[in-house]
RODO-2510 file (C-alpha; in nm, 4 decimals, decimal comma):
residues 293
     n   res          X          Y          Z
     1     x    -0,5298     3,3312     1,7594
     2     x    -0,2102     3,2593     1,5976
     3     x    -0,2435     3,1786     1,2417
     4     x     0,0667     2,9503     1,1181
     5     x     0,2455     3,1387     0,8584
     6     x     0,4291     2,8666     0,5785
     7     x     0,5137     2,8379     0,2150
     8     x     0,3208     2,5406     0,0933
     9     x     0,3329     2,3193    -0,1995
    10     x     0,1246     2,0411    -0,3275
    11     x     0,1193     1,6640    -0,4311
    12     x    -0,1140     1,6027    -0,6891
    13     x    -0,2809     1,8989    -0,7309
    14     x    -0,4902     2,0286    -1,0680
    15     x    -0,2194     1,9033    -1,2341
    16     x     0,1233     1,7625    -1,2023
    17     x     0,3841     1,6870    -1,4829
    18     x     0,6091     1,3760    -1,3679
    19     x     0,8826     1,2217    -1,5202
    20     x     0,8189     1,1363    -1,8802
    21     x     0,5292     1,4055    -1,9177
    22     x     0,2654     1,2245    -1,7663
    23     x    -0,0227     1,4295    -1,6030
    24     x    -0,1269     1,3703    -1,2878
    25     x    -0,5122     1,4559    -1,1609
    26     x    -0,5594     1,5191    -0,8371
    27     x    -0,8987     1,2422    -0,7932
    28     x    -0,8258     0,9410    -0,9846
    29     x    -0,6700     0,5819    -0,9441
    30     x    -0,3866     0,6342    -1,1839
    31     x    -0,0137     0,6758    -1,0789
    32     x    -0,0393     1,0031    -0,8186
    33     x    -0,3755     1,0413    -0,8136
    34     x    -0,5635     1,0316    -0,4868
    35     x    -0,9132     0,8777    -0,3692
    36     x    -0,9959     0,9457    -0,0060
    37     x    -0,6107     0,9042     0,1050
    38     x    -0,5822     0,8942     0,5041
    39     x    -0,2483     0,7836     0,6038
    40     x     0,0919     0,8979     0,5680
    41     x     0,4959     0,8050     0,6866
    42     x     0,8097     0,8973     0,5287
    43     x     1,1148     0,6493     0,5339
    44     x     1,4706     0,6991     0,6268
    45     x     1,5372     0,8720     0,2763
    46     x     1,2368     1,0903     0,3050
    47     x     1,0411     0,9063     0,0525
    48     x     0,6673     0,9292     0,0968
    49     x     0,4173     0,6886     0,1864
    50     x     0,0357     0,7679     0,1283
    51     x    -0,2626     0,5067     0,2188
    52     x    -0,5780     0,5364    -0,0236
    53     x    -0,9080     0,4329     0,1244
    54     x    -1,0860     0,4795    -0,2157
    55     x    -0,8063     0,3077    -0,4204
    56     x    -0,7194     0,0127    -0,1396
    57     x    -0,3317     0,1003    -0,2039
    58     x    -0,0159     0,2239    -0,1024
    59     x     0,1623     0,4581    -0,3356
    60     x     0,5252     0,5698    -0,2820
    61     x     0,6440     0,8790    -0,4301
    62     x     0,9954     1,0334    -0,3579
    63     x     1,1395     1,3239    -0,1500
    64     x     1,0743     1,5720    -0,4496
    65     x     0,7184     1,4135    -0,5006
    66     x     0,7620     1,2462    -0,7610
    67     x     0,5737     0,9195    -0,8256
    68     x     0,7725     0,5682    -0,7907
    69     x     0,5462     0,3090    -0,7575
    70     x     0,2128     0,1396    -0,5862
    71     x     0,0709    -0,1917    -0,4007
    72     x    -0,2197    -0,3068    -0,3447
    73     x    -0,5523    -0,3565    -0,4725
    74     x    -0,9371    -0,4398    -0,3082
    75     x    -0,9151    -0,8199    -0,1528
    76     x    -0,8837    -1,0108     0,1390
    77     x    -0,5772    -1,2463     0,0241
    78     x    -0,2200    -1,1649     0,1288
    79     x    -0,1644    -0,8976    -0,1042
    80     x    -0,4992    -0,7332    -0,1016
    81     x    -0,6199    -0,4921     0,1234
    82     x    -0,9575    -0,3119     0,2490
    83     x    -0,9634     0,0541     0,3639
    84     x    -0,6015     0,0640     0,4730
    85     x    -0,5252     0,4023     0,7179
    86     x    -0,2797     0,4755     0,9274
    87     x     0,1186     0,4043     0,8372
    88     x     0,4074     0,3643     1,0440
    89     x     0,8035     0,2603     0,9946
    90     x     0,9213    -0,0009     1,2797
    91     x     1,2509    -0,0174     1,3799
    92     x     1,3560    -0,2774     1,1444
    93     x     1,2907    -0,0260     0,8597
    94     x     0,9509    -0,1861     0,7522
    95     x     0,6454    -0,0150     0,6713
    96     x     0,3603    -0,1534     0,9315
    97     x     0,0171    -0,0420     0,7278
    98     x    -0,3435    -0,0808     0,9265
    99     x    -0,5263    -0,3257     0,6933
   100     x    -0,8865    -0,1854     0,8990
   101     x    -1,1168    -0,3988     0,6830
   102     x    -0,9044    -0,6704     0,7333
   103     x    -0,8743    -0,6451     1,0969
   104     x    -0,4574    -0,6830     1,0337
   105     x    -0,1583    -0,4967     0,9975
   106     x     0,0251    -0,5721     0,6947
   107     x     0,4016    -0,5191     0,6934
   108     x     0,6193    -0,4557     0,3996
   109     x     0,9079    -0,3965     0,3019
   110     x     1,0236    -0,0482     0,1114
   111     x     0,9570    -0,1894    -0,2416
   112     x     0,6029    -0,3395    -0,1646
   113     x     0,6855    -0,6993    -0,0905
   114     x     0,4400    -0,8112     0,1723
   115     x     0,6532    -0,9666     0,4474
   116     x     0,4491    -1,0600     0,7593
   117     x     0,0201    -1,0039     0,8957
   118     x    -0,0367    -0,9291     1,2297
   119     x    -0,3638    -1,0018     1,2821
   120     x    -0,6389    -0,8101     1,5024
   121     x    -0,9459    -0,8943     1,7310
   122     x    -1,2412    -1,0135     1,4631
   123     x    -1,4488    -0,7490     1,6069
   124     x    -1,1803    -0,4473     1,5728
   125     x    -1,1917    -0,1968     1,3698
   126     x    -0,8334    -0,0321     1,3714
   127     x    -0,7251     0,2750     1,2314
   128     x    -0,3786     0,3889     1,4234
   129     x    -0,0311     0,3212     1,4415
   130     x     0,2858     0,3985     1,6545
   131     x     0,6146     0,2975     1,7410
   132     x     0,7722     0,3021     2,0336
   133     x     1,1506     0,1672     2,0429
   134     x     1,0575    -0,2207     1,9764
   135     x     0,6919    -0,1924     2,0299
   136     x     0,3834    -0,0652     1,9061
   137     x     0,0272     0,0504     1,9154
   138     x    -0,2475    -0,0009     1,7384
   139     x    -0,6158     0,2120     1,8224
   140     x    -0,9243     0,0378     1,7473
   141     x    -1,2252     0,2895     1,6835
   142     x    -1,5135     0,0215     1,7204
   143     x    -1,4014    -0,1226     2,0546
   144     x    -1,2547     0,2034     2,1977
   145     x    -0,8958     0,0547     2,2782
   146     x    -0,5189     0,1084     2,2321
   147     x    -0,3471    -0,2839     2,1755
   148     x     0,0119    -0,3519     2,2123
   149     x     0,2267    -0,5710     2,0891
   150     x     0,5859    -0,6342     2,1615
   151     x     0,9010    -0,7295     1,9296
   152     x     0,7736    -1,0803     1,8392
   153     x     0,4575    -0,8737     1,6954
   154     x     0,2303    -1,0675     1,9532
   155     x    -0,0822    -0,8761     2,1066
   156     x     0,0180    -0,8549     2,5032
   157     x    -0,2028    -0,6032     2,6455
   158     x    -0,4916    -0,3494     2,6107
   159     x    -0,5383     0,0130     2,7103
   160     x    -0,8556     0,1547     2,7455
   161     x    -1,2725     0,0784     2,7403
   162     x    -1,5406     0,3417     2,5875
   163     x    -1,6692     0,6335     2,7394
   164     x    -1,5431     1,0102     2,8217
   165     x    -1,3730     0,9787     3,1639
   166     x    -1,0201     1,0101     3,1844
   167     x    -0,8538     0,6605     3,0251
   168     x    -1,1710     0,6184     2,8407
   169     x    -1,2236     0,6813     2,4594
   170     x    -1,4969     0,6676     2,1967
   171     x    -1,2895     0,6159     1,8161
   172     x    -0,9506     0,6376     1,8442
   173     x    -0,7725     0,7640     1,5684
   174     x    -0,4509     0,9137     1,5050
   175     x    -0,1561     0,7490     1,7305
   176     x     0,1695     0,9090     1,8274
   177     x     0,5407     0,8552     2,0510
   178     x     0,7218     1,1218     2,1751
   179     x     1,0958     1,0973     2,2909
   180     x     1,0030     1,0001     2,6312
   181     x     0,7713     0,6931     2,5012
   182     x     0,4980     0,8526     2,6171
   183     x     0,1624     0,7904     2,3825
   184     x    -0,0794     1,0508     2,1822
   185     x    -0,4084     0,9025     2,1708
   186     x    -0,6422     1,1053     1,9507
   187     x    -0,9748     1,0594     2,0798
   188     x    -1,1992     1,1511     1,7976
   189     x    -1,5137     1,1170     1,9543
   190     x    -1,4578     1,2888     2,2418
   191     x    -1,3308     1,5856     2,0696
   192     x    -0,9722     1,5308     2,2662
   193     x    -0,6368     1,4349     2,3070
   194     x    -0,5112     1,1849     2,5898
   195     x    -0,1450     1,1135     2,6993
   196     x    -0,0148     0,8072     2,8834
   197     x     0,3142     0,6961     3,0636
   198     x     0,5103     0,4006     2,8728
   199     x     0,3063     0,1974     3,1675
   200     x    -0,0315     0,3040     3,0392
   201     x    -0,0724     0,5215     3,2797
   202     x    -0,2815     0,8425     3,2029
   203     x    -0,1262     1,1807     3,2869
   204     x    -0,3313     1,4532     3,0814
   205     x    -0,5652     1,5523     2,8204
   206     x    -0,6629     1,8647     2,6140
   207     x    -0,9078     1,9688     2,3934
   208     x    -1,2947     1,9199     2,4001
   209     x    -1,5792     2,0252     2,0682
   210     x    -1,6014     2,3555     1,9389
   211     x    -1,4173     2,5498     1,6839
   212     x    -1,1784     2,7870     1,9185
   213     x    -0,8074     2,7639     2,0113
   214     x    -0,7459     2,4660     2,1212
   215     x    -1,0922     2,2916     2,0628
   216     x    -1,1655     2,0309     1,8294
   217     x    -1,4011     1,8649     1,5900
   218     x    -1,3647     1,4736     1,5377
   219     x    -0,9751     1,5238     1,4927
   220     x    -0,7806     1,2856     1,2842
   221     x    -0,4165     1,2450     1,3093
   222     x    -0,1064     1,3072     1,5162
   223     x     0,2223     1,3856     1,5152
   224     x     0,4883     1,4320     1,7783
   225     x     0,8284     1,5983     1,6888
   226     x     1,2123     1,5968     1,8177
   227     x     1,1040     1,9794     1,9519
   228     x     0,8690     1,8240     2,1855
   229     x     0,5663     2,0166     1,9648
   230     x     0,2492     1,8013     1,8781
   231     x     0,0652     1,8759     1,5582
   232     x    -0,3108     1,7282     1,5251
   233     x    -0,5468     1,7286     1,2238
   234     x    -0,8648     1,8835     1,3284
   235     x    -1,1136     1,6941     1,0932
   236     x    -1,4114     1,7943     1,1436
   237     x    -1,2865     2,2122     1,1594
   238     x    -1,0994     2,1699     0,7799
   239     x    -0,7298     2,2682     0,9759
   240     x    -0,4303     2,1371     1,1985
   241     x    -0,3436     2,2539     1,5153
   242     x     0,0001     2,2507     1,6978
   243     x     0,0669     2,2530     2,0467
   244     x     0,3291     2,2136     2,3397
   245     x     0,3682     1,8721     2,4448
   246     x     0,1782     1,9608     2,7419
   247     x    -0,0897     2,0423     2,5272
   248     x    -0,0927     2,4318     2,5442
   249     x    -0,1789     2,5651     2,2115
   250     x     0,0781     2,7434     1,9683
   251     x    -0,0242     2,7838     1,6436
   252     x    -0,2920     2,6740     1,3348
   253     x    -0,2891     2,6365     0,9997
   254     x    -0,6066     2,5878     0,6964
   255     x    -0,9704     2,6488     0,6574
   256     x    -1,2665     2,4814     0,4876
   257     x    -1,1829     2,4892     0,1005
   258     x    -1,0462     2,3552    -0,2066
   259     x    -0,7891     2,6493    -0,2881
   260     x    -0,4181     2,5922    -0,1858
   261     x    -0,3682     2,6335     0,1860
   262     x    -0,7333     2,4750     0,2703
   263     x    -0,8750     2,1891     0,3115
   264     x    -1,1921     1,8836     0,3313
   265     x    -1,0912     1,6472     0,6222
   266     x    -0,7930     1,6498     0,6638
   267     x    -0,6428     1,3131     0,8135
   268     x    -0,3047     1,1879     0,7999
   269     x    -0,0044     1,3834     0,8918
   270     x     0,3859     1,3830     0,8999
   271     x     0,6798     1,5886     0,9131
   272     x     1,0203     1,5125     0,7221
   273     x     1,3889     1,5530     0,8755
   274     x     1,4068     1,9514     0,6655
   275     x     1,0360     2,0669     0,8569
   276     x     0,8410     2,0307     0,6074
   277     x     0,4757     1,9324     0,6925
   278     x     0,2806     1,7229     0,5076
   279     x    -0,1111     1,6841     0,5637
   280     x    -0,3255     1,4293     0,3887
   281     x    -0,6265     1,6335     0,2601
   282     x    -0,9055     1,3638     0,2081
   283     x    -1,2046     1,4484     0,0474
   284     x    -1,0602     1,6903    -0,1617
   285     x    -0,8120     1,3731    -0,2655
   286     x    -0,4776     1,5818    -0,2529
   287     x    -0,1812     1,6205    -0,0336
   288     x    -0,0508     1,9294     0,1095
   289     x     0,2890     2,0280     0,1995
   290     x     0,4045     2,3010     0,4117
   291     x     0,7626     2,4482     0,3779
   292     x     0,9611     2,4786     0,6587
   293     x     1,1630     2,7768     0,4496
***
């Protein structure tokens, strides 16, 4: 087993001191405080993006986590949102945000301003998002399928029904892209992780339950990197794992805990343009960042 080695630093952890001398708690619903975050994205400037189930928000902090502002509050209108999860940037520089209560995706732009709502199947629950070139994806954990929409952000296909064969999936999760458009499906309740051509076409999976190399417990997110490497949060086994991107395992990182370095399902995660690594560390309402250094 190959334990990932990293310097790591955290977003609101006991305490932060931003700007001004505020403090910042790690569980709370004031400005850097978390309650059950899930998603993350980083922008063109390497600002940071974090979803909040508990707080029904999006806050925005900047490259050297510091806190800028927040949107969003518990509602169904146009600027409310329920249980928002998984993030995304689209090509036009917009932040696409899984509105999974809502059964929408709500898209705004950099400072907050609600711009457009995609809306979903009335019996979806969604949870993931990924872009690839002008398209996207969107996984939907209650009826086991990938959508995609094109430019116009219309629905035009679906990938997918439930069950454990290969093609099939049982809650979704975590979506990712890799440079050759092919898709990352994490397929939480089958313990694995299924690839597809740009076509939809399935061409391998990895994984399966347990706690070993390789093995996985309800895992959460995904990311795929310019190196080719994929990096999953394992969920239900408190770490991330990082593999080849034909899914031969590399490396892991974590453990059950609150100390610095652990974590309580972890969800989202990203990686900025210097390496760092950034996991969302849900119940114990804290990010963690990994130093590339």
């Amino acid at each position: 087993m190959d334990k990932m080695t990293a310097k790591y630093f955290i977003l609101a952890a006991t305490l932060m001191i931003a700007a001004g001398g505020t403090a910042w708690a790690d569980f709370g619903d004031g400005p850097g405080e978390f309650i059950f975050p899930s998603g993350i994205a980083l922008d063109r400037e390497g600002n940071i993006y974090i979803s909040e189930i508990g707080n029904d928000r999006i806050q925005k902090l900047d490259a050297d986590q510091q806190w800028i502002n927040s949107w969003g509050r518990f509602g169904r209108d146009s600027v409310g949102f329920d249980d928002p999860t998984g993030l995304a940037f689209g090509p036009d520089g917009n932040l696409y945000i899984v509105d999974s209560g809502n059964r929408r995706v709500v898209v705004c732009d950099t400072g907050g301003n609600v711009l457009h709502h995609i809306p979903l199947p009335d019996s979806s629950k969604p949870w993931g998002i990924a872009f690839a070139a002008d398209y996207f994806y969107v996984s939907d954990r209650q009826n086991n399928q990938i959508y995609l929409f094109n430019q116009s952000r219309n629905l035009i296909s679906a990938l997918g029904q439930s069950g454990s064969l290969n093609g099939q999936f049982l809650q979704p999760r975590g979506l990712a892209v890799d440079g050759n458009k092919r898709l990352y499906v994490v397929d939480s309740g089958n313990s694995r992780i299924q690839v597809f051509s740009p076509e939809g076409i399935f061409i391998r999976s990895w994984g399966g339950y347990g706690e070993g190399d390789g093995e996985f417990d309800n895992p959460g997110g995904i990311f795929s990197g310019p190196s080719g490497h994929v990096m999953i949060t394992d969920s239900g086994n408190d770490r991330f794992q990082e593999f080849t991107a034909e899914g031969l395992f590399t490396s892991y990182g974590g453990g059950s805990g609150t100390a610095l370095g652990q974590f309580l399902n972890p969800i989202g995660i990203a990686v900025d343009s210097r390496g760092n690594l950034y996991i969302v560390d849900t119940d114990n309402h804290r990010i963690q960042g990994f130093s590339s250094q």
